[in-house]
VOPAGU-2260 file (C-alpha; in pm, 1 decimal, decimal comma):
REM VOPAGU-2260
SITE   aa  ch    i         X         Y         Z
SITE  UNK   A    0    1712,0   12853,5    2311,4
SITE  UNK   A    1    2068,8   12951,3    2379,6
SITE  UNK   A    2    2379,4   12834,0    2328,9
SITE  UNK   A    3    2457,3   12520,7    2595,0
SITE  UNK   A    4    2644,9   12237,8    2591,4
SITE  UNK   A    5    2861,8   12027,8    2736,9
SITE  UNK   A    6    3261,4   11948,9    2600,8
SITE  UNK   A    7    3470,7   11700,5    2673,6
SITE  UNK   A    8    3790,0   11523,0    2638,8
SITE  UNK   A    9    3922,1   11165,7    2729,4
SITE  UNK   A   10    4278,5   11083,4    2779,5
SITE  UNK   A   11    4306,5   10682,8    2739,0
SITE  UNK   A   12    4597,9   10465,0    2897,8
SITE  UNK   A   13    4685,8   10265,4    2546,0
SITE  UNK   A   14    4607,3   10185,4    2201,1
SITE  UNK   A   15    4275,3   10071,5    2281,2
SITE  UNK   A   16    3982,2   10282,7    2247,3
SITE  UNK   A   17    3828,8   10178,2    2530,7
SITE  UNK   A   18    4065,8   10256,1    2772,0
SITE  UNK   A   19    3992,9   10532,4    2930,8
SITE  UNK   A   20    4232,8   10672,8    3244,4
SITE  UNK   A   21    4118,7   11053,0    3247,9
SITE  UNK   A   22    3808,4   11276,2    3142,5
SITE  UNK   A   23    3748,0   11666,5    3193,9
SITE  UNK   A   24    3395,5   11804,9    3107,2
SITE  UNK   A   25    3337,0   12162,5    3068,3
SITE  UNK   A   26    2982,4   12282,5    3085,0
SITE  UNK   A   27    2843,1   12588,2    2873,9
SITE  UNK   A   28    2556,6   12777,9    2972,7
SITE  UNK   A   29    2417,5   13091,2    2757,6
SITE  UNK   A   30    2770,1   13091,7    2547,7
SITE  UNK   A   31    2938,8   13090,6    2896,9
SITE  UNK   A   32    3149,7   12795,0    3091,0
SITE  UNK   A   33    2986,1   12766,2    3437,6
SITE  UNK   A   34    3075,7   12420,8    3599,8
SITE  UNK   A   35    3345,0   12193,2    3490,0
SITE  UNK   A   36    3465,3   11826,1    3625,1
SITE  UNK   A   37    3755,3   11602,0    3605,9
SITE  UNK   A   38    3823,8   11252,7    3662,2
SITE  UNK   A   39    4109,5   11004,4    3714,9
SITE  UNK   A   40    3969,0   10650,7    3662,4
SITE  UNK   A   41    4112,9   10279,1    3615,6
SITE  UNK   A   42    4055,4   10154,8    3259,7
SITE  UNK   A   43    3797,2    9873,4    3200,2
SITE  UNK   A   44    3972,3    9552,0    3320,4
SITE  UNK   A   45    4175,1    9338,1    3052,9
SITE  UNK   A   46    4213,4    9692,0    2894,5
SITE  UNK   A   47    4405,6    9903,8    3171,1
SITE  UNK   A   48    4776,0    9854,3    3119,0
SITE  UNK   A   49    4988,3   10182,2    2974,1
SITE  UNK   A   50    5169,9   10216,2    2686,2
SITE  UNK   A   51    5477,5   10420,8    2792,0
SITE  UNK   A   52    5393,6   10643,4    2472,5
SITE  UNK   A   53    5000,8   10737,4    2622,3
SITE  UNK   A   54    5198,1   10840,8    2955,2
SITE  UNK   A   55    5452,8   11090,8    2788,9
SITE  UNK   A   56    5165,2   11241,3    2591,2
SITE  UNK   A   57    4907,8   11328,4    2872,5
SITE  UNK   A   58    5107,4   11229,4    3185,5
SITE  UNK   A   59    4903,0   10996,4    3387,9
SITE  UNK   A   60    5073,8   10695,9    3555,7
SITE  UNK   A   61    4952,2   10358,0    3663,6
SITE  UNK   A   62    5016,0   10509,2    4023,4
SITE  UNK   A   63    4774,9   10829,7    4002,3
SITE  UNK   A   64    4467,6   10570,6    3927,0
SITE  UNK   A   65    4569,4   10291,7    4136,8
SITE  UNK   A   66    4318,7   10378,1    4364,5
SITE  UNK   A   67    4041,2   10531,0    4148,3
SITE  UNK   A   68    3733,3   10310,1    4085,2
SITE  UNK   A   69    3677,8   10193,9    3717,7
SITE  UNK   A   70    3539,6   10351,7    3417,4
SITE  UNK   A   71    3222,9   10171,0    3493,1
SITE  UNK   A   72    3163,8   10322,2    3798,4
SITE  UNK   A   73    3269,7   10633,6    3707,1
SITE  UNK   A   74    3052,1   10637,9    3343,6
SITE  UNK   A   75    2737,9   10685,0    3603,9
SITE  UNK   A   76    2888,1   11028,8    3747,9
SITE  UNK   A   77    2987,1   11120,5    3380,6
SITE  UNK   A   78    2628,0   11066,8    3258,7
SITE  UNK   A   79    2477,0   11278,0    3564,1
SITE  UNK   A   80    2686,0   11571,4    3458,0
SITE  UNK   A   81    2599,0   11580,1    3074,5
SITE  UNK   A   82    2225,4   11488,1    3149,9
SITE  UNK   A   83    2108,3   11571,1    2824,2
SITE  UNK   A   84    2325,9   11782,5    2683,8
SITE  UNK   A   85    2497,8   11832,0    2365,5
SITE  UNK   A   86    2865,7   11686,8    2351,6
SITE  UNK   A   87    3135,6   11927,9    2201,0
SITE  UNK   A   88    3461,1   11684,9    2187,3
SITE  UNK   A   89    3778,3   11824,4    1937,7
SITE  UNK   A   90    3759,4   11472,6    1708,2
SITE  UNK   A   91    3420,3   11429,6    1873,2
SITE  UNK   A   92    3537,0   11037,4    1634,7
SITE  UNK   A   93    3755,5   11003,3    1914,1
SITE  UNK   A   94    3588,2   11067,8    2244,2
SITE  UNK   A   95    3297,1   10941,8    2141,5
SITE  UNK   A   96    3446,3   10612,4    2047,1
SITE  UNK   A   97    3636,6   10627,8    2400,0
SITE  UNK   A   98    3253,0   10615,7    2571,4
SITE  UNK   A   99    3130,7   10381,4    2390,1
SITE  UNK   A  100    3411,2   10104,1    2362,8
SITE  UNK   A  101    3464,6   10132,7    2730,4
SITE  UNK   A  102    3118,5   10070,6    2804,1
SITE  UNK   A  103    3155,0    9757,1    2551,4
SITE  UNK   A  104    3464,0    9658,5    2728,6
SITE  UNK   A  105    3288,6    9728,9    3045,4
SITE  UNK   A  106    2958,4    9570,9    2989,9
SITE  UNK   A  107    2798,6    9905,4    3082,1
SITE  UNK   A  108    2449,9   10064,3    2880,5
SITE  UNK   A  109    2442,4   10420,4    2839,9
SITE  UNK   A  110    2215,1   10655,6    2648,0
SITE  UNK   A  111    2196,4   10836,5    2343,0
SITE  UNK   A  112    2365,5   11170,4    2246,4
SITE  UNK   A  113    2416,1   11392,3    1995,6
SITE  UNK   A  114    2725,4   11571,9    1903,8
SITE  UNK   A  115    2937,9   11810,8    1768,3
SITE  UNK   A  116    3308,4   11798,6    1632,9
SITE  UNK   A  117    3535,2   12130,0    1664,9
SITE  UNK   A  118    3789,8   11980,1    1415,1
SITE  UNK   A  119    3459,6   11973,1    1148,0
SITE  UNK   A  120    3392,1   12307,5    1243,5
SITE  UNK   A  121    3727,1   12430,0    1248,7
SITE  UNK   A  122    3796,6   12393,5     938,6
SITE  UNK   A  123    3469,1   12559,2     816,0
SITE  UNK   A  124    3578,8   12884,6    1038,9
SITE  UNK   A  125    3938,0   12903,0    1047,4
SITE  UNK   A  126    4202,0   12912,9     761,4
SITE  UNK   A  127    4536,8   12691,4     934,3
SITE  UNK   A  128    4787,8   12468,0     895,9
SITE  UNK   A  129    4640,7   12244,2    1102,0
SITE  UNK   A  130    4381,6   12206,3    1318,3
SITE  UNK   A  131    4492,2   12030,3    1613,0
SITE  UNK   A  132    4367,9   12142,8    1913,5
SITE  UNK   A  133    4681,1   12415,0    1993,8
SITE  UNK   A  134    4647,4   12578,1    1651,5
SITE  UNK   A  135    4266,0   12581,1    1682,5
SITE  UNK   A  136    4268,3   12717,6    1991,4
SITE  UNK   A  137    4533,1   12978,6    1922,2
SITE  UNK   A  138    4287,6   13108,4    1610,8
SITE  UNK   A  139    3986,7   13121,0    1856,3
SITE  UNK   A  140    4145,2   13323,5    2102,8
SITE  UNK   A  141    4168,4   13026,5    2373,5
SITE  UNK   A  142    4408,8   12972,9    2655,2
SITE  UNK   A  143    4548,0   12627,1    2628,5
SITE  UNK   A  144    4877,6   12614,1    2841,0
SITE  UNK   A  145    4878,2   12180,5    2890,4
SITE  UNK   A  146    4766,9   12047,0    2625,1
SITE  UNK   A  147    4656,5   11698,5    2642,3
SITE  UNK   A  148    4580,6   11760,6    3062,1
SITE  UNK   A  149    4196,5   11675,4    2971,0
SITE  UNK   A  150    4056,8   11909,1    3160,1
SITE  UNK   A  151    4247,6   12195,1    3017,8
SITE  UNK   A  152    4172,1   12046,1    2671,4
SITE  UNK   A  153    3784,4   12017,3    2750,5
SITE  UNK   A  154    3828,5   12389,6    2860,6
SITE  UNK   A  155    4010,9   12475,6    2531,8
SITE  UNK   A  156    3707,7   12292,5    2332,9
SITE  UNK   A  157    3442,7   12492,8    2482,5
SITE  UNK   A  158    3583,8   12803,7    2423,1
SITE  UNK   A  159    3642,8   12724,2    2037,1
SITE  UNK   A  160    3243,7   12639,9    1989,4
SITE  UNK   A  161    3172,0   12957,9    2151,0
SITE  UNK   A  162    3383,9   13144,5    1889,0
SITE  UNK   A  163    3305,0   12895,6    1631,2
SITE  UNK   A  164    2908,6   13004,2    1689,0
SITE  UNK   A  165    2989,3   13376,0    1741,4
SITE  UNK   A  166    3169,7   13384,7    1396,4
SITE  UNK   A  167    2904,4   13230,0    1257,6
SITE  UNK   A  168    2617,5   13441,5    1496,4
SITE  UNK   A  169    2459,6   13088,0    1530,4
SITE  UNK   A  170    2227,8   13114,5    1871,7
SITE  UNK   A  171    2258,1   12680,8    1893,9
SITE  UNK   A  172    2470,8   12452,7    1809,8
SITE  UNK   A  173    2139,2   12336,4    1624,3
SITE  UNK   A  174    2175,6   12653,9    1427,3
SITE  UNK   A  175    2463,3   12649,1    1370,2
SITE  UNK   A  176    2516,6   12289,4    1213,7
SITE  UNK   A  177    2212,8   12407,4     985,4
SITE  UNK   A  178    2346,4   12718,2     854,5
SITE  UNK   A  179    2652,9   12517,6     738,5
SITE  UNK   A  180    2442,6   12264,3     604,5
SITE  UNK   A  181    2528,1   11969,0     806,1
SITE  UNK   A  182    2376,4   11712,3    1022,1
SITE  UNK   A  183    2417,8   11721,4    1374,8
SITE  UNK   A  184    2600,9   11360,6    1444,8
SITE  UNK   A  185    2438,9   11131,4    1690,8
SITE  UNK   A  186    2556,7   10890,7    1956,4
SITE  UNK   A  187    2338,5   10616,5    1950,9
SITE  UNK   A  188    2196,5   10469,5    2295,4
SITE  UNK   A  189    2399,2   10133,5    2402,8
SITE  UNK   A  190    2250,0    9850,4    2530,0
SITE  UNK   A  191    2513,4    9608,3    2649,1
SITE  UNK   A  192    2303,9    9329,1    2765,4
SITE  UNK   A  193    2426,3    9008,7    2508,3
SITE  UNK   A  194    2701,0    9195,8    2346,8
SITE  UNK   A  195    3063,3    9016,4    2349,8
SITE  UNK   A  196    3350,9    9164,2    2548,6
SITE  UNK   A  197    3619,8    9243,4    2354,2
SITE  UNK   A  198    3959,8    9069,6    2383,0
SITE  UNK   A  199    4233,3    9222,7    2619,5
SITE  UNK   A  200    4442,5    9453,3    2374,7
SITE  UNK   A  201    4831,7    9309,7    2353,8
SITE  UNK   A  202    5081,6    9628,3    2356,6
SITE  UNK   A  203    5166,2    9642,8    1981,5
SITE  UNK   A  204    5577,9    9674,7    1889,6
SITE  UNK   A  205    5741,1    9982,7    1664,7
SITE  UNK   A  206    5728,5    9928,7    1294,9
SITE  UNK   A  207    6019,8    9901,7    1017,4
SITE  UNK   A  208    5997,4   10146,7     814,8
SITE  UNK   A  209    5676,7   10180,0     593,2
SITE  UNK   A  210    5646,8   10135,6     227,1
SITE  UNK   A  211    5440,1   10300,4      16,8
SITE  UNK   A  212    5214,5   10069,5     -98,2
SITE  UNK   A  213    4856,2   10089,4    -266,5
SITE  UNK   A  214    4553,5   10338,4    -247,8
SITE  UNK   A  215    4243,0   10184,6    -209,8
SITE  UNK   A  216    3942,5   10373,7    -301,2
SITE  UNK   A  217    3770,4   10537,6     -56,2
SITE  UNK   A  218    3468,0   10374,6     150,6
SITE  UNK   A  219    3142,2   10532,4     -24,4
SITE  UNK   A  220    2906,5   10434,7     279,4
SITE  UNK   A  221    3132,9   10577,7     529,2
SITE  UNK   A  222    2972,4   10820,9     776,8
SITE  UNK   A  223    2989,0   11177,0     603,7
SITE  UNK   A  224    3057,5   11321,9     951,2
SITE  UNK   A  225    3379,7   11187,5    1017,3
SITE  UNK   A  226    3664,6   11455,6     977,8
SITE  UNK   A  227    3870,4   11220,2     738,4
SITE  UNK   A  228    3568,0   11167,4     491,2
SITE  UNK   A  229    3604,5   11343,5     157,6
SITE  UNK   A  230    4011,7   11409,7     203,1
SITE  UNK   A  231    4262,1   11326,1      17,0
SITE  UNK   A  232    4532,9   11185,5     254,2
SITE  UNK   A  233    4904,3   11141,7     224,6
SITE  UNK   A  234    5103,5   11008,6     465,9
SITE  UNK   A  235    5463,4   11056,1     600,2
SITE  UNK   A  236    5725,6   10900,3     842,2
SITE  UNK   A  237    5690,5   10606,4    1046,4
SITE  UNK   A  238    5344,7   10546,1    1240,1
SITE  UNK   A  239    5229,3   10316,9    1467,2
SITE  UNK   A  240    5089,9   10065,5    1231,1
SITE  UNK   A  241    5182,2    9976,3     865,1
SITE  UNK   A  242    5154,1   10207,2     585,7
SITE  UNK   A  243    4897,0    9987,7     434,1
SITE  UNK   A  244    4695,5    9983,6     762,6
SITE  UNK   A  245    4694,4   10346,3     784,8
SITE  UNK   A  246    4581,7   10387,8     400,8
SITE  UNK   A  247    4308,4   10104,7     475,5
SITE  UNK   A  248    4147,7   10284,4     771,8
SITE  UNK   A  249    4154,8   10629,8     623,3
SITE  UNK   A  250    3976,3   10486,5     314,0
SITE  UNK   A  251    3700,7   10298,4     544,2
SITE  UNK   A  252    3642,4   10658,6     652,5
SITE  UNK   A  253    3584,4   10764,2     329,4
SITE  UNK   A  254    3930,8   10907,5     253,4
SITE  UNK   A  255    4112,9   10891,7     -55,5
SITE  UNK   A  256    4455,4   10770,5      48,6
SITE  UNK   A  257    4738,8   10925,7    -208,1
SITE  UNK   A  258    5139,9   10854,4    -186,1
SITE  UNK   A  259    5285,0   11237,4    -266,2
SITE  UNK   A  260    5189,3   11555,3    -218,2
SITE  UNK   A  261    4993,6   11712,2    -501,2
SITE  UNK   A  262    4751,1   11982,0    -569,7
SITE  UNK   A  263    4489,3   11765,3    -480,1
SITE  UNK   A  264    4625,1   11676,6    -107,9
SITE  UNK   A  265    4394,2   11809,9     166,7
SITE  UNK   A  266    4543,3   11607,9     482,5
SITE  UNK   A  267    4914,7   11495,9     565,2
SITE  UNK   A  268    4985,5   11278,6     861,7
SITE  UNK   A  269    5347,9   11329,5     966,9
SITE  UNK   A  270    5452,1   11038,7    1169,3
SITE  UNK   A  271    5775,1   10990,1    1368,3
SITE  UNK   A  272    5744,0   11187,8    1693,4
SITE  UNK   A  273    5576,2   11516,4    1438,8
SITE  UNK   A  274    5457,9   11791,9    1680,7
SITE  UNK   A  275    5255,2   12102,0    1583,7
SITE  UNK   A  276    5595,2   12320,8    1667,7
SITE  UNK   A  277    5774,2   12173,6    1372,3
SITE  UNK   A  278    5500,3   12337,3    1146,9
SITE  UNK   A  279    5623,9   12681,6    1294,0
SITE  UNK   A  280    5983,2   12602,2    1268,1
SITE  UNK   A  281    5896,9   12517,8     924,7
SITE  UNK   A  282    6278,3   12413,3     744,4
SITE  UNK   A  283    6498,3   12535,3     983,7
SITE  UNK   A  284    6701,5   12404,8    1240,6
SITE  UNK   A  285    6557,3   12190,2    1474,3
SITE  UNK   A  286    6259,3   12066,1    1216,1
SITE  UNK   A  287    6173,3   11725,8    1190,4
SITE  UNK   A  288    5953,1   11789,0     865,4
SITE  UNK   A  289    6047,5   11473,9     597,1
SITE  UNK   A  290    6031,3   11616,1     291,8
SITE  UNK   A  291    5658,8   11564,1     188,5
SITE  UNK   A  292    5581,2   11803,8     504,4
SITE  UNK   A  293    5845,8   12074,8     368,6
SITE  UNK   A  294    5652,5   12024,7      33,1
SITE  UNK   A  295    5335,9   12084,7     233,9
SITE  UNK   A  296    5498,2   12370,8     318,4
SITE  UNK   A  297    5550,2   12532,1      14,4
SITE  UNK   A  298    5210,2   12470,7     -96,1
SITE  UNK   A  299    5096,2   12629,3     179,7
SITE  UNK   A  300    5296,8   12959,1     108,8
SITE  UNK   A  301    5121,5   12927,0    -248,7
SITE  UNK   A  302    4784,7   12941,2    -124,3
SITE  UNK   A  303    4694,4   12597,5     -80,2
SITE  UNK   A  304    4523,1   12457,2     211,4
SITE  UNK   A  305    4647,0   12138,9     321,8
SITE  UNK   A  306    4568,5   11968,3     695,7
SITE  UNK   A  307    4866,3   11887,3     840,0
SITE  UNK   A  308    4774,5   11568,1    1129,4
SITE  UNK   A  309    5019,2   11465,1    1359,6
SITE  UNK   A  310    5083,6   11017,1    1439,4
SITE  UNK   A  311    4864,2   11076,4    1762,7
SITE  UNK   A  312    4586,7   11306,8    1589,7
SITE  UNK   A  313    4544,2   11069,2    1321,0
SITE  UNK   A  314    4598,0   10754,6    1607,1
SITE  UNK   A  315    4279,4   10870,2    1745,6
SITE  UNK   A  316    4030,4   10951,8    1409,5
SITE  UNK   A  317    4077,0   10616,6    1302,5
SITE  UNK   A  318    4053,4   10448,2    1618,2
């Protein structure tokens, strides 16, 4: 056996999930990319509108897929090009939910995979900041130039695994989930025949800003292979939904949500346009950092290792 896989990245054109407008795959052969393939696609219908926010972030229009045929169709060419491979994904939570609410939304069966997440591994390989895809990829020695372009991001996700399995002299990605004693996720196989369709998704409006409120405790039957489960989360700045939302989801992932930064932080999500740049302009001019991030900071320079996720990073874990 040798190291092959397949990564891959979805860019989606709103809030929704399941609304996928772009895909890149990257294809890994004997710890080497050989083939890769892109896509522009229409969203599943009800689901295909976009969020002005999605569009500055990866840079697909309405216009570029006005012609392109829809997920649905193009889900068959995706399958035929990861046959049976293992999926690499960088929040695998993320791209993996993409698949499989678009082929809820789009009434469209597909079949089982397993899986591997970069950010898990990451953070089992790499001492950072953060481990967003730029930072990750910096540390592994990986050209990224457009980030969020998603073939350039499937690209950048290959080429971490590689070093991820070098570092650890893994042969498979088999191996190398069971020298770090983990479970290799799987994608379960999706039947759509009966299921529901899910409602159209509304474009949601910009929040007040967020108070505190409570912690609940953290989900105990939540998946142990989701990259939020077992951290203890603080959040920052204005996001996308309410404060309580936020602390809700990350606790049905099996978070502990928290409301300052303490010894026992492991993740902050900075809110309120936060990009991974601010972390290197640390306090100085220009920063956007609210003061739990510049407290982050100084923990940092103490020894500590705290996650630091950005609004859209987070956006996407919890779905």
């Amino acid at each position: 056996m040798s190291l092959d896989f397949t990564a891959i990245d979805f860019e989606t054109a709103n809030g929704f999930r399941g609304s996928p407008c772009a895909v890149g795959l990257s294809r890994v052969r004997d710890g080497r990319i050989i083939e890769e393939a892109f896509w522009l696609m229409r969203p599943p219908a009800g689901h295909d509108h976009f969020d002005p926010r999605n569009i500055a972030i990866h840079g697909v229009t309405p216009d570029q897929v006005a012609s392109q045929p829809r997920f649905e169709t193009v889900f068959d060419e995706i399958a035929g090009f990861l046959g049976d491979d293992i999926l690499v994904a960088h929040n695998a939570a993320f791209d993996t939910g993409v698949m499989r609410a678009a082929q809820q939304a789009s009434a469209k069966s597909g079949p089982r995979y397993d899986y591997a997440c970069t950010v898990m591994l990451a953070r089992r390989s790499y001492s950072l900041p953060s481990y967003s895809l730029p930072f990750v990829a910096e540390a592994a020695g990986v050209p990224l130039i457009n980030h969020h372009d998603a073939i350039e991001d499937a690209r950048a996700c290959a080429g971490i695994m590689i070093d991820i399995a070098g570092r650890h002299g893994a042969a498979t990605i088999q191996d190398l989930y069971r020298g770090l004693g983990l479970a290799l996720p799987v994608l379960d196989a999706f039947e759509a025949e009966g299921l529901p369709l899910p409602g159209a998704l509304e474009p949601g409006n910009w929040l007040g800003w967020p108070e505190e409120g409570d912690n609940p405790e953290p989900n105990p039957d939540a998946d142990a292979n989701h990259p939020l489960f077992g951290q203890t989360v603080v959040f920052t700045g204005n996001l996308q939904i309410s404060r309580g939302s936020a602390k809700a989801k990350a606790a049905q992932a099996g978070a502990r949500p928290a409301s300052s930064v303490t010894r026992k932080t492991t993740v902050l999500v900075v809110g309120d346009g936060f990009i991974a740049a601010d972390l290197r302009r640390g306090q100085t001019a220009g920063s956007r950092l609210t003061a739990k991030a510049k407290r982050v900071l100084e923990l940092h320079g103490k020894g500590q290792q705290i996650e630091v996720l950005s609004e859209g990073e987070f956006m996407q874990m919890i779905g």
